[in-house]
C-alpha positions as a LaTeX table, in Angstrom:
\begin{tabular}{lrrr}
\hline
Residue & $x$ (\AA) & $y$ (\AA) & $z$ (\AA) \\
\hline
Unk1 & 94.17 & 68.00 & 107.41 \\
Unk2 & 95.93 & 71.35 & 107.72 \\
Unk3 & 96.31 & 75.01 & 106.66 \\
Unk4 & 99.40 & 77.28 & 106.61 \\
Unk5 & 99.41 & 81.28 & 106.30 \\
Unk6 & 101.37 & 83.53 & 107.72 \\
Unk7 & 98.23 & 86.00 & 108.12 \\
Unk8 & 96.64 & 85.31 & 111.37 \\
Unk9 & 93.27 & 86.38 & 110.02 \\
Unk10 & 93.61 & 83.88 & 107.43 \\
Unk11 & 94.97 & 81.08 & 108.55 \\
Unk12 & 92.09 & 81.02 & 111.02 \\
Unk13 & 89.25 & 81.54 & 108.77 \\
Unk14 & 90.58 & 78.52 & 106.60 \\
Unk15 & 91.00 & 76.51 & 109.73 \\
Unk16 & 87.24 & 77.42 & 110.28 \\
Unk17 & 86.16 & 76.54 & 106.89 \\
Unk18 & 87.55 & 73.13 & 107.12 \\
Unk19 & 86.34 & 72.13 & 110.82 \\
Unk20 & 83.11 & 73.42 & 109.67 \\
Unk21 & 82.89 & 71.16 & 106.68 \\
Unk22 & 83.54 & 68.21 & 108.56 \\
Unk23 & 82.01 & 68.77 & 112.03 \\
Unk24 & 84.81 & 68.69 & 114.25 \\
Unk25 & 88.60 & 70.64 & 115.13 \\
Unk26 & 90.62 & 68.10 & 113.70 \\
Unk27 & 92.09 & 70.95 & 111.35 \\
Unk28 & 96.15 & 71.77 & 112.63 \\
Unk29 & 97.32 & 75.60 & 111.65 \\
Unk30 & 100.68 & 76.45 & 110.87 \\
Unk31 & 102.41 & 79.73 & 110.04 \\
Unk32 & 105.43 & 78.06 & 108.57 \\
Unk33 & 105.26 & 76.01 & 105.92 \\
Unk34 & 108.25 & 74.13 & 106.56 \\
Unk35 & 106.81 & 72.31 & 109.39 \\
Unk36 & 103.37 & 71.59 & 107.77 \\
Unk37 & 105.97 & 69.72 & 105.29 \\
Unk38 & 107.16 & 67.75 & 107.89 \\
Unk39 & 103.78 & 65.83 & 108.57 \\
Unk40 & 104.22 & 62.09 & 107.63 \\
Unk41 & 100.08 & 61.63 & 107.42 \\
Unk42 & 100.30 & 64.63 & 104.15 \\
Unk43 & 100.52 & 63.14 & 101.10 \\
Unk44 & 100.23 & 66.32 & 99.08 \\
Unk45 & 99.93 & 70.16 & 99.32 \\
Unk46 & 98.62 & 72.77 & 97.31 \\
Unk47 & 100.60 & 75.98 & 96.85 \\
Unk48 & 98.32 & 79.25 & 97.03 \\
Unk49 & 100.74 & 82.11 & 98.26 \\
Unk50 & 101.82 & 85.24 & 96.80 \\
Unk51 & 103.98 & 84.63 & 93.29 \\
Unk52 & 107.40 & 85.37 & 94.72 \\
Unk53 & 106.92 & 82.65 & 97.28 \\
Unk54 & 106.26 & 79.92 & 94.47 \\
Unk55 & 110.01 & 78.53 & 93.68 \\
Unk56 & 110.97 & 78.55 & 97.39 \\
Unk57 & 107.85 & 76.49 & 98.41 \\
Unk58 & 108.31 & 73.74 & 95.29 \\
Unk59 & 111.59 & 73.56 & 95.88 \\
Unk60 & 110.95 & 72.56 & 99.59 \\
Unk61 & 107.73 & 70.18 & 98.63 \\
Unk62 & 109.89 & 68.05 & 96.14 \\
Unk63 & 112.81 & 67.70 & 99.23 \\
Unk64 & 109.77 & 66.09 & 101.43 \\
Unk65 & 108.64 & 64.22 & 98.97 \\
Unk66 & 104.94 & 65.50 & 98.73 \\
Unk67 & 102.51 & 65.61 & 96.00 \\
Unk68 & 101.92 & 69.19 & 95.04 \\
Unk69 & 99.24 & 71.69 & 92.91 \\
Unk70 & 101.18 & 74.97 & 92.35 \\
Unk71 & 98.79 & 78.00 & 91.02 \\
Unk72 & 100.11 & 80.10 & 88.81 \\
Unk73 & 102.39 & 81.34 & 87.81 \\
Unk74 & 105.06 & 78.84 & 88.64 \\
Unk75 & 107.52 & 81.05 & 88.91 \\
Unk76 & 109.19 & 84.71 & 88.43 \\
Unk77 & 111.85 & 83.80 & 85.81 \\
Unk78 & 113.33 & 81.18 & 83.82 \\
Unk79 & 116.04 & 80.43 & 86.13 \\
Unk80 & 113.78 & 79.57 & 89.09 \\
Unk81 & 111.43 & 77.34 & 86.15 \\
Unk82 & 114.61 & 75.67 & 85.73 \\
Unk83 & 115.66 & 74.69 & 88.81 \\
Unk84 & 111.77 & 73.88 & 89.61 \\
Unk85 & 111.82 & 71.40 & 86.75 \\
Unk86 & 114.66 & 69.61 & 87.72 \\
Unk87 & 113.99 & 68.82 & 91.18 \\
Unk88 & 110.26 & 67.89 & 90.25 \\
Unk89 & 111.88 & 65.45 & 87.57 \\
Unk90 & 114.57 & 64.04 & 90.55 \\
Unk91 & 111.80 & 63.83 & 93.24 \\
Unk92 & 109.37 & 62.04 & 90.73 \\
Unk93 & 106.17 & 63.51 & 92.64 \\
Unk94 & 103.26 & 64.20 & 91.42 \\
Unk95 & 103.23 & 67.90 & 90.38 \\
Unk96 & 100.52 & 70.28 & 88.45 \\
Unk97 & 100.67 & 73.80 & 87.75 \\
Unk98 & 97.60 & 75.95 & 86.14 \\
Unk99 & 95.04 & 78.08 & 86.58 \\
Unk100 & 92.51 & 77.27 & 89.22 \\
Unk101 & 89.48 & 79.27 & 85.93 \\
Unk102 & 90.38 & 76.25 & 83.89 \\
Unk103 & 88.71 & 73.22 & 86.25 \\
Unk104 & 85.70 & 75.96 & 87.03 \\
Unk105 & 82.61 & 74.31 & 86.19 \\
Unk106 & 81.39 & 77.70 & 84.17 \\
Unk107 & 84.99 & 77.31 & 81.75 \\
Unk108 & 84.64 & 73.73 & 81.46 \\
Unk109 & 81.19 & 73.83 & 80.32 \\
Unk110 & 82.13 & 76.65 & 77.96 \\
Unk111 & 84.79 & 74.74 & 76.48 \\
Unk112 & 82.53 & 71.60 & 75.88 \\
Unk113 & 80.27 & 73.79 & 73.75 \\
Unk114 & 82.86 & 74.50 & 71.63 \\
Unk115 & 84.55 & 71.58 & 71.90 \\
Unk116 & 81.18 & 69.56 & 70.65 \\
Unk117 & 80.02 & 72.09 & 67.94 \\
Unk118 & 76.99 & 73.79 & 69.62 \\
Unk119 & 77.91 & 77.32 & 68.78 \\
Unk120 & 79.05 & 76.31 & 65.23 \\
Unk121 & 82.57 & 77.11 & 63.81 \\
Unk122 & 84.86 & 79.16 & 65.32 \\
Unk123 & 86.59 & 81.23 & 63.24 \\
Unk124 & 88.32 & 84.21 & 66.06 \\
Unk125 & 89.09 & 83.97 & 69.21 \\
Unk126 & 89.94 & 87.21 & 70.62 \\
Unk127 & 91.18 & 87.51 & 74.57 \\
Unk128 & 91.54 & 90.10 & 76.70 \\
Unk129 & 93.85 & 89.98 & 79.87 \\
Unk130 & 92.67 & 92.73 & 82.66 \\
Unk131 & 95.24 & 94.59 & 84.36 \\
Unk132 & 95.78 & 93.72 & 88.16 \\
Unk133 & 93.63 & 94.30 & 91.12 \\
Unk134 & 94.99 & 97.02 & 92.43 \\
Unk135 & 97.77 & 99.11 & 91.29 \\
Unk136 & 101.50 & 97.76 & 91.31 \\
\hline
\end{tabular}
């Protein structure tokens, strides 16, 4: 129904994307996600911007009353969790926060091999977390 970035570049190319998945322009762009929260016809909105954006944005989604997938992380600090939590709990929508790797077909499948004993027992699990992309 719509996409929302503040990137010009962007927002376009997911506009594309979705009018070229379903054949037609029916896509609307926004740069501010305020007013794509306004739209009576959206039942639910998925969250993808940089981290520090996170709290403001699921604060806002809970006022209008829309369903909402958050990636991660949901917030910067426990403060912001807190109030997060709260309004989620007052506005009673539907909310879900997580790691886009964890419904990846290749992790899920993964998972149900160990899950279903076809690699035998697993006795260590060791995990190794990368540093970022580029250089903070």
């Amino acid at each position: 129904m719509a996409v929302c970035d503040v990137d010009t570049t962007r927002r376009n190319a997911g506009k594309k994307r979705v009018d070229d998945a379903y054949g037609n322009q029916h896509c609307a762009s926004y740069v501010d996600y305020r007013d794509l929260l306004q739209r009576n016809d959206l039942d639910a909105v998925v969250c993808a911007t940089p981290d520090h954006w996170h709290a403001n944005i699921i604060l806002d989604t809970c006022q209008a009353g829309k369903d909402m997938y958050c990636e991660k992380p949901l917030t910067n600090n426990l403060a912001e969790a807190k109030l997060v939590m709260d309004a989620v709990n007052a506005s009673e929508i539907i909310f879900q926060t997580g790691s886009q790797q964890r419904a990846n077909t290749n992790f899920r499948y993964a998972c149900e091999l160990v899950r279903n004993g076809y690699i035998g027992k697993v006795t260590r699990v060791e995990v190794g977390v990368g540093g970022p992309p580029r250089a903070c």
